[in-house]
VEXDREN-2710 file (C-alpha; in Angstrom, 1 decimal):
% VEXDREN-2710
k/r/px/py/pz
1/UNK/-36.4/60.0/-1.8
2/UNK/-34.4/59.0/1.1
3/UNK/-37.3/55.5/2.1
4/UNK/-36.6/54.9/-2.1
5/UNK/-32.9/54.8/-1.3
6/UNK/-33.8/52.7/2.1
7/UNK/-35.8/50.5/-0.3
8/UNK/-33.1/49.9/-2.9
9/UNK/-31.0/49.3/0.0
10/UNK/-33.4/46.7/1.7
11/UNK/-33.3/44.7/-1.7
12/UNK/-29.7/44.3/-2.0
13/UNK/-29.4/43.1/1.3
14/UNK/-26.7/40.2/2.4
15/UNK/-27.8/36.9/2.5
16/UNK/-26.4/36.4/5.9
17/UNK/-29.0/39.9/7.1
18/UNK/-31.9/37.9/7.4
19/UNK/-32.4/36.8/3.5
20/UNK/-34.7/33.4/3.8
21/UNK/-34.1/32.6/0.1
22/UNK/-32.8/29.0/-0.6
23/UNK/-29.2/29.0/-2.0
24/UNK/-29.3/28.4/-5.8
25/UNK/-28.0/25.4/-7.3
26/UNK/-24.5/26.9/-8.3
27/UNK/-24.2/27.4/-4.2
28/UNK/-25.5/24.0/-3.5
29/UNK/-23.3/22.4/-5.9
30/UNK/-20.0/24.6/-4.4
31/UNK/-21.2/23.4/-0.8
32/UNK/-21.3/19.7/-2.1
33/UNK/-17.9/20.0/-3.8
34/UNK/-16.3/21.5/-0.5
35/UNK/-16.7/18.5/1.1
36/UNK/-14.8/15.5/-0.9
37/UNK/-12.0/18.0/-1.4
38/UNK/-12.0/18.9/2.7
39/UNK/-11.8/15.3/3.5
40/UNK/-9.5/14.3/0.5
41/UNK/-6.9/17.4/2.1
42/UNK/-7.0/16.1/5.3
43/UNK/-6.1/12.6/4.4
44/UNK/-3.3/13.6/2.2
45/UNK/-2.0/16.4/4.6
46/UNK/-1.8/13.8/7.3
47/UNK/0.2/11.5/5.0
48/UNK/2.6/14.1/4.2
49/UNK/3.3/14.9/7.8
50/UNK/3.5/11.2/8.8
51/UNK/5.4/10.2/5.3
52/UNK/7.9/13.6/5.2
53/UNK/9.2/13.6/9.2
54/UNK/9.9/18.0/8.0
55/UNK/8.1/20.4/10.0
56/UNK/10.0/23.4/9.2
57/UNK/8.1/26.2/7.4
58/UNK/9.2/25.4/3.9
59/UNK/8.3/21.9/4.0
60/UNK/5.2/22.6/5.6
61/UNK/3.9/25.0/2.8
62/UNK/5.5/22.5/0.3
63/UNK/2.7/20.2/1.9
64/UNK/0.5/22.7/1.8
65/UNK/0.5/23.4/-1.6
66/UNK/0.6/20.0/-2.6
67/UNK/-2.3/18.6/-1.0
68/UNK/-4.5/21.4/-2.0
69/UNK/-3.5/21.2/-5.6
70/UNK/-3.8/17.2/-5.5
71/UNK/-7.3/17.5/-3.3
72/UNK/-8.6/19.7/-6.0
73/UNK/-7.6/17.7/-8.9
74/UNK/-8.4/14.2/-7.3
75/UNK/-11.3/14.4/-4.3
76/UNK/-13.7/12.8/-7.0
77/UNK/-11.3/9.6/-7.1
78/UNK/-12.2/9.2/-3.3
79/UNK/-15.5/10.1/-3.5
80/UNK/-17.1/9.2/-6.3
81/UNK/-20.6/11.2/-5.4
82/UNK/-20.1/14.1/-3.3
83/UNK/-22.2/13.6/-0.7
84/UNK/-21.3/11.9/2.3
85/UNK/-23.9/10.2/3.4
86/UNK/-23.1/6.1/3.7
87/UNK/-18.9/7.3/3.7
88/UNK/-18.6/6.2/7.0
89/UNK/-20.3/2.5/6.2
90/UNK/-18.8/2.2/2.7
91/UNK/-15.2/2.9/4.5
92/UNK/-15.7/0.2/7.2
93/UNK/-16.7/-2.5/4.9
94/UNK/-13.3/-1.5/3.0
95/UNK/-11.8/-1.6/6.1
96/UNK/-12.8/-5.2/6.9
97/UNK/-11.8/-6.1/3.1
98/UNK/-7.9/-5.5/4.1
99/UNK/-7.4/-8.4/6.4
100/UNK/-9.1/-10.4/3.3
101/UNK/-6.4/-9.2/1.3
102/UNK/-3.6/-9.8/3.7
103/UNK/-4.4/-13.3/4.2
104/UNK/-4.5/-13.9/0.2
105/UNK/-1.1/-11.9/0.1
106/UNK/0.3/-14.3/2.6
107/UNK/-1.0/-17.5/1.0
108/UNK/0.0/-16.4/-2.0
109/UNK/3.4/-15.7/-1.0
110/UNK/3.7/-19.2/0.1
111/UNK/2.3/-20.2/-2.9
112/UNK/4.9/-18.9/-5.1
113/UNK/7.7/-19.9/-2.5
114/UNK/7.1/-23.3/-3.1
115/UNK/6.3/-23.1/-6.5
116/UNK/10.5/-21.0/-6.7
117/UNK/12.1/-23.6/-3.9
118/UNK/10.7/-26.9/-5.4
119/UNK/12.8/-29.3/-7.4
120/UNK/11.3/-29.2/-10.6
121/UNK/10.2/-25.8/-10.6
122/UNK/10.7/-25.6/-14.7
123/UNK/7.5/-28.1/-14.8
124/UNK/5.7/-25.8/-11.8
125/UNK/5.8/-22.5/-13.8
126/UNK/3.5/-22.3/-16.5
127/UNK/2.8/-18.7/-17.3
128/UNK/-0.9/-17.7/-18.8
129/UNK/-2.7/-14.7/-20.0
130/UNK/-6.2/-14.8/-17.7
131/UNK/-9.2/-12.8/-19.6
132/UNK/-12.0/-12.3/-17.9
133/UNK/-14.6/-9.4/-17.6
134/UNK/-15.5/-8.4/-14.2
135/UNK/-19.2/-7.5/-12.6
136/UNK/-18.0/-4.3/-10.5
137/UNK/-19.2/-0.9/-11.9
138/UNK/-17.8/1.9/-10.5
139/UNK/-14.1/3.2/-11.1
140/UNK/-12.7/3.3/-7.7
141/UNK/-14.0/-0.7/-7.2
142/UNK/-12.2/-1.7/-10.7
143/UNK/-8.8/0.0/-9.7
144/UNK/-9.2/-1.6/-6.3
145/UNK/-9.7/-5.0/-8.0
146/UNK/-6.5/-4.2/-10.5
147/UNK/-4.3/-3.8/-7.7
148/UNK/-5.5/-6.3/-5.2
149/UNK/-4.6/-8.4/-8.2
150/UNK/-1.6/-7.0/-8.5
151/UNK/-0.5/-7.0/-4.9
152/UNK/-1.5/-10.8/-4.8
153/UNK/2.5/-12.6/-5.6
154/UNK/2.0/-14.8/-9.1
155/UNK/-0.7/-12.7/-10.1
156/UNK/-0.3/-9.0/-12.4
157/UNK/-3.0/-6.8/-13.8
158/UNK/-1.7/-6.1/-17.5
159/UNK/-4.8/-4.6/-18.7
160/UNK/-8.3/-3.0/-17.5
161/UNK/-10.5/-1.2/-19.2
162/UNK/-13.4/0.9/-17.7
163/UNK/-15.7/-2.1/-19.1
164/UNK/-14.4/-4.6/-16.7
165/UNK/-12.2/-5.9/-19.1
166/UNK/-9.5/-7.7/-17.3
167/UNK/-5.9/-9.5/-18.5
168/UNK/-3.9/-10.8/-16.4
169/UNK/-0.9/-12.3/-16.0
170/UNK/-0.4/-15.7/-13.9
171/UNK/2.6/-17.8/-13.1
172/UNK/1.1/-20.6/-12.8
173/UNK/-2.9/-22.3/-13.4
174/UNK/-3.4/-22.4/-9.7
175/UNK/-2.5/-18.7/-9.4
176/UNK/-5.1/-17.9/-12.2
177/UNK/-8.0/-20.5/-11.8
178/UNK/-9.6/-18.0/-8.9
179/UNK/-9.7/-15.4/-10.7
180/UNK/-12.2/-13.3/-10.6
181/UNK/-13.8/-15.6/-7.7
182/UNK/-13.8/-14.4/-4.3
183/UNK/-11.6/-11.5/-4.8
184/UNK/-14.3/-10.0/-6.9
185/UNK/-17.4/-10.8/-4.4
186/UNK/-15.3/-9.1/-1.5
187/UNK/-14.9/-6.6/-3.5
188/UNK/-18.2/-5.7/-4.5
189/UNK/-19.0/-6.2/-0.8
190/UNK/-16.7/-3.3/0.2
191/UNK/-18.2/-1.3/-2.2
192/UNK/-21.9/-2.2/-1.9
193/UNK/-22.5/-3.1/-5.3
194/UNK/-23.4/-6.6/-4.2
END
């Protein structure tokens, strides 16, 4: 009786006793979940402590809370596939994107300066509606797209759809002509879908 007990016992044993079975998928997929939310926590945690200048107890949990509850809800907005592999190359050629952008925010700026300051800036400003339907696939490359667009002066995203259906508004034909042009191919550099 008592090496059937031991038996029974040996069966239900831990997996962390010397088990050797694979995880299932269920575990698998948990483990591969953990991740995008980890990362996705610590980014937004360290946002909050830089963006809130609070480090009493209260505000702390506040951040707490928040970041959890927005990690949780939004980790798949970051990372699109939960695993990691390639995060570290997709992130530098995102990284190298943002001078890109800069450089088109300032020449656009200047842009719409001139076009504001000149003398017959009633003949300058001709506002358009620019349709066009964009190559980029995933979600986080078309929002990326809409608000590059968007952050360019003389240029707004009106309208996107998850098609690559693009509207957008221009002040003027050489603030539209680009479009989708460079802006696009950079874009689908960052985000390897060249």
């Amino acid at each position: 009786m008592a090496s059937q007990d031991q038996e029974n016992l040996d069966d239900k044993a831990s997996p962390g006793s010397g088990d050797m079975t694979p995880p299932g998928p269920a575990a698998r997929q948990r483990r591969l979940f953990a991740y995008p939310f980890i990362v996705t926590f610590i980014i937004m945690l360290g946002l909050w402590l830089i963006l809130s200048g609070r480090f009493d107890a209260f505000h702390l949990s506040l951040g707490l809370i928040s970041c959890a509850i927005v990690s949780y809800l939004s980790s798949d907005l970051l990372f699109a596939s939960p695993k990691i592999t390639g995060l570290l190359r997709q992130w530098g050629r995102f990284i190298r994107y943002v001078p890109w952008l800069m450089l088109e925010i300032i020449k656009a700026n200047l842009h719409v300066t001139y076009l504001v300051f000149h003398p017959r800036m009633m003949e300058l400003i001709d506002p358009r509606i620019v349709k066009f339907r964009s190559k980029l696939k995933s979600d986080l490359a078309l929002v990326t797209f809409a608000n590059s667009i968007t952050l360019t002066p003389g240029t707004i995203t009106v309208y996107v759809s998850l098609d690559g259906d693009f509207k957008v508004h221009a002040i003027d034909k050489a603030s539209g002509d680009p479009l989708p042009g460079a802006m696009e191919a950079n874009i689908a550099k960052a985000f390897g879908e060249v």
